[in-house]
C-alpha positions in Angstrom: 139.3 116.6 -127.3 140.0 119.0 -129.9 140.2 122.7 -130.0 139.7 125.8 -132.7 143.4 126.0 -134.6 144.2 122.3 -133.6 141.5 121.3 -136.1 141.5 123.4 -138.5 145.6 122.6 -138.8 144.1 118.9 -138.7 142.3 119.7 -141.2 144.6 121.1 -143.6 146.7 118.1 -143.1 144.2 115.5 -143.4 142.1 116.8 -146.2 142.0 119.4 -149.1 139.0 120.8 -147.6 140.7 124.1 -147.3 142.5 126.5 -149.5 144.2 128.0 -146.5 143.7 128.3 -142.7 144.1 130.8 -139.5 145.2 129.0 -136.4 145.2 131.0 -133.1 146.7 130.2 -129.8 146.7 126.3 -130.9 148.4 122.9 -129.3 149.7 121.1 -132.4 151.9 118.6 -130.5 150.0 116.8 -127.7 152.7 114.5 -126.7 154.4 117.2 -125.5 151.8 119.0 -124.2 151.3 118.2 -121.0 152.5 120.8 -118.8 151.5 124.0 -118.9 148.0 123.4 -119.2 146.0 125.7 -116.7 142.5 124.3 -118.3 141.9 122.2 -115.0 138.3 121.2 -116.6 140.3 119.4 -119.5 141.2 116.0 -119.6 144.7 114.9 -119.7 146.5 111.5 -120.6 149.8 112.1 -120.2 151.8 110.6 -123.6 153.5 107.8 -121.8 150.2 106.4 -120.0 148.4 106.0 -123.9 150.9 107.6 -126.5 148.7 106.3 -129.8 145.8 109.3 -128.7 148.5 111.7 -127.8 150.5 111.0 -131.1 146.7 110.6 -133.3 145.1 113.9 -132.2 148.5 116.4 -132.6 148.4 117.6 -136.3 152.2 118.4 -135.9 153.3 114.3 -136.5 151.0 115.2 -139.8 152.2 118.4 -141.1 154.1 117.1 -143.9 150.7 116.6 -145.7 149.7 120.3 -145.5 150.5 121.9 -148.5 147.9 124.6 -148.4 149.0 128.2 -146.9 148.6 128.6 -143.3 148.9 131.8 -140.5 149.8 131.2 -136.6 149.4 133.6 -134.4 150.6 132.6 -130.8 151.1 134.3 -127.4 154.3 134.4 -125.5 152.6 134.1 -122.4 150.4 131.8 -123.3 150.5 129.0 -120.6 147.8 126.4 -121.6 149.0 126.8 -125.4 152.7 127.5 -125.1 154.1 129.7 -128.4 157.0 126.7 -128.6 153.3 124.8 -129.8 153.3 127.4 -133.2 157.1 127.7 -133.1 157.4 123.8 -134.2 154.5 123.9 -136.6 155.9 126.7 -138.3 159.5 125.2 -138.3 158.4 121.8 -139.7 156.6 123.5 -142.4 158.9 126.5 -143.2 161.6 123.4 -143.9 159.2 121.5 -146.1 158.8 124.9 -148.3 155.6 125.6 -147.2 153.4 128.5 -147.1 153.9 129.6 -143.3 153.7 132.9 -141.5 153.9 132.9 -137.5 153.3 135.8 -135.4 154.1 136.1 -131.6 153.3 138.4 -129.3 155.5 138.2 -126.2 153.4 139.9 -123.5 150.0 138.3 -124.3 148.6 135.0 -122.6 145.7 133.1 -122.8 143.1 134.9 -120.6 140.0 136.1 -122.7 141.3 139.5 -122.4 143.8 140.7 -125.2 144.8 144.2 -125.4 142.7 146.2 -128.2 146.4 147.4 -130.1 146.7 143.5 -130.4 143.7 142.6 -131.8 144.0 145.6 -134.3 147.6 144.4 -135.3 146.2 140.8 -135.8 143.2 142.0 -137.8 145.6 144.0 -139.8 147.7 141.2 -140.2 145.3 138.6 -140.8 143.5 141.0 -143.7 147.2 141.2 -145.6 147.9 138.2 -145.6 144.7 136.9 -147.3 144.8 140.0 -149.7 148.5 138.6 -150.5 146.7 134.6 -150.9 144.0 136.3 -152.6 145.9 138.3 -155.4 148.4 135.4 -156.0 145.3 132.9 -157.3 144.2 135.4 -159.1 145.4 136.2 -163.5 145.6 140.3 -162.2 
């Protein structure tokens, strides 16, 4: 099973599809995803009972092939997609030179409800940097 920012970070690693992505609240890293997860509905297989699935489906083991600009947001709090999910994604690719930006907010989980200063703050954030991607592939 795959998820919003898990595919679209699959994505930019398997294809050149994209010019750039948005990943929210994502699991990049299923082999080390297993607890945590407080999605009872979702199915499970823990990465030493069928680690080829695990390893196939986590778009972390693939990020040296994303070359194209990417934005993580991720929630302290966040118990079904832990921030240390973003926090490796954005290490692995900060080391390779690419274009990475990660923001964490401490206090906010995963319920539906997110405080509306956040969602302002993630909007603004989210509008700079593609005004900042937008102006650099332009001849302005």
């Amino acid at each position: 099973m795959f998820y919003g920012a898990d595919c679209v970070v699959g994505l930019l690693a398997e294809t050149d599809l994209l010019a750039g992505a948005i990943a929210k609240h994502g699991t990049y890293d299923y082999t080390s995803a297993v607890s945590g997860d407080d999605d009872w509905r979702r199915p499970v297989i823990a990465p030493w009972v069928e680690p080829v699935p695990s390893r196939r489906k986590s778009p972390l083991w693939d990020a040296d092939r994303i070359d194209a600009p990417l934005l993580l947001f991720a929630g302290g709090a966040d118990d079904a997609h832990p921030a240390e999910q973003s926090r490796r994604l954005y290490t692995h690719l900060a080391r390779q030179g690419a274009d990475v930006t990660l923001y964490t907010y401490p206090e906010l989980g995963g319920s539906v409800y997110t405080p509306p200063e956040t969602v302002l703050d993630r909007l603004e954030r989210t509008e700079q940097w593609l005004t900042t991607r937008r102006t650099e592939g332009t001849d302005e």
